[in-house]
C-alpha positions, 0 to 999 in steps of 0.5 A: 759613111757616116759613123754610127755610135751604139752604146753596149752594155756587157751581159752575161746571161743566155739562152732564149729565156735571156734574149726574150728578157732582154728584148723586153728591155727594149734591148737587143742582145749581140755578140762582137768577134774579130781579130782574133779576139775572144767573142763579147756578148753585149746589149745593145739599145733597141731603137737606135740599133733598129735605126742605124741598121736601116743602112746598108753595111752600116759602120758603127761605133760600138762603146762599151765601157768607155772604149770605142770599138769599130764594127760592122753587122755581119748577121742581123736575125729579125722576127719573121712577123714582128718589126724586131730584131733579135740577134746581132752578131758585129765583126770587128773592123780598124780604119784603114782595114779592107773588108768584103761586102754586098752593096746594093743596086740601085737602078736610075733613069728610064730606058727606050719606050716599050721596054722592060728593065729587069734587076738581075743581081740586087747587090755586088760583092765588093771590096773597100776600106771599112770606113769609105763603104760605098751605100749603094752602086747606081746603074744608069738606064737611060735610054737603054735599048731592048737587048740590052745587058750591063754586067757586073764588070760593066758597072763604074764603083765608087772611089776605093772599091774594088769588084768581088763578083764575077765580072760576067755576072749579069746585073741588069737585063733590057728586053722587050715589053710583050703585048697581050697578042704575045702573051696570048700566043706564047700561053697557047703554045705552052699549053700545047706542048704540055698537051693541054687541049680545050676538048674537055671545055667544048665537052661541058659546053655541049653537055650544058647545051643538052640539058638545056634542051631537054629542059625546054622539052619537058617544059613543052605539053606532050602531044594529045595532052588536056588544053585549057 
């Protein structure tokens, strides 16, 4: 993965009246920690943080005050409506160091013909060194048939990584894609086994069908009534 280089600056303000100030600055305040160090608390630039944390387990180079510092994003809190970030806590991480990570997973080719694929796990836990980060792990579904199930322990990693997850773990599921009868029948059966019968429509039916006719009745002339 390519490195990622974010230049901070050291702040010494907090609480939210401070973060909004900052972030009005077209900054984003974070925090670093790691190896034992006493945590800093540092500014980063908004846009290039906002870009470089598009990528997944992105290794970034921190510079602050002239000294390079390894890390990786180990918490990013985002606006819930807004496109912003606003708060980025960064761990500390040295070439060579293995650390623990979620990698995305990415699903590649088409299975059988009336087939449905289902993402189950939508990342792995995986150990790697902190600077050959694998972005993503790809499982093929090529001409998968129904029934089909690929577990965690059936996936191939990247070079250098390592399986956290239970290898049990079930990633990706190949069922069979249900037709409109099915789903007709399977939607009948549930609702009689939760008791639901259709006597109350055919009730609104009938009643409807009644005013209808007494309608029509009281719009007919009555017996013996004056004729034009």
């Amino acid at each position: 993965m390519t490195d990622l280089t974010l230049h901070a600056q050291s702040r010494t303000t907090f609480g939210k009246g401070a973060a909004r100030k900052i972030r009005r600055a077209n900054l984003i305040p974070a925090v670093m920690y790691g190896h034992g160090a006493a945590p800093v608390h540092i500014t980063l630039p908004g846009h290039d943080t906002m870009l470089a944390l598009k990528h997944a387990n992105a290794l970034l180079t921190i510079v602050l005050d002239g000294k390079e510092q390894l890390a990786l994003a180990k918490d990013v809190q985002r606006d819930p409506i807004k496109p912003v970030i606003e708060h980025v806590d960064l761990v500390v991480v040295r070439r060579g160091e293995k650390v623990t990570v979620d990698v995305p997973v990415h699903i590649e080719g088409e299975a059988a013909a009336d087939t449905v694929v289902q993402l189950e796990s939508q990342t792995l836990q995986v150990e790697a060194e902190a600077t050959h980060i694998p972005e993503l792990v790809t499982v093929s579904v090529e001409g998968l048939a129904a029934g089909t199930q690929v577990s965690a322990g059936d996936i191939s990693l990247p070079a250098g990584a390592s399986l956290v997850t239970d290898p049990e773990t079930l990633v990706v599921n190949v069922t069979a894609q249900v037709s409109a009868e099915q789903l007709e029948a399977e939607l009948a059966e549930a609702e009689a086994e939760a008791g639901i019968e259709h006597e109350e429509k055919e009730a609104v039916a009938e009643g409807s069908a009644a005013g209808d006719a007494a309608t029509v009745s009281a719009a007919a002339p009555a017996e013996g009534g004056a004729q034009e």
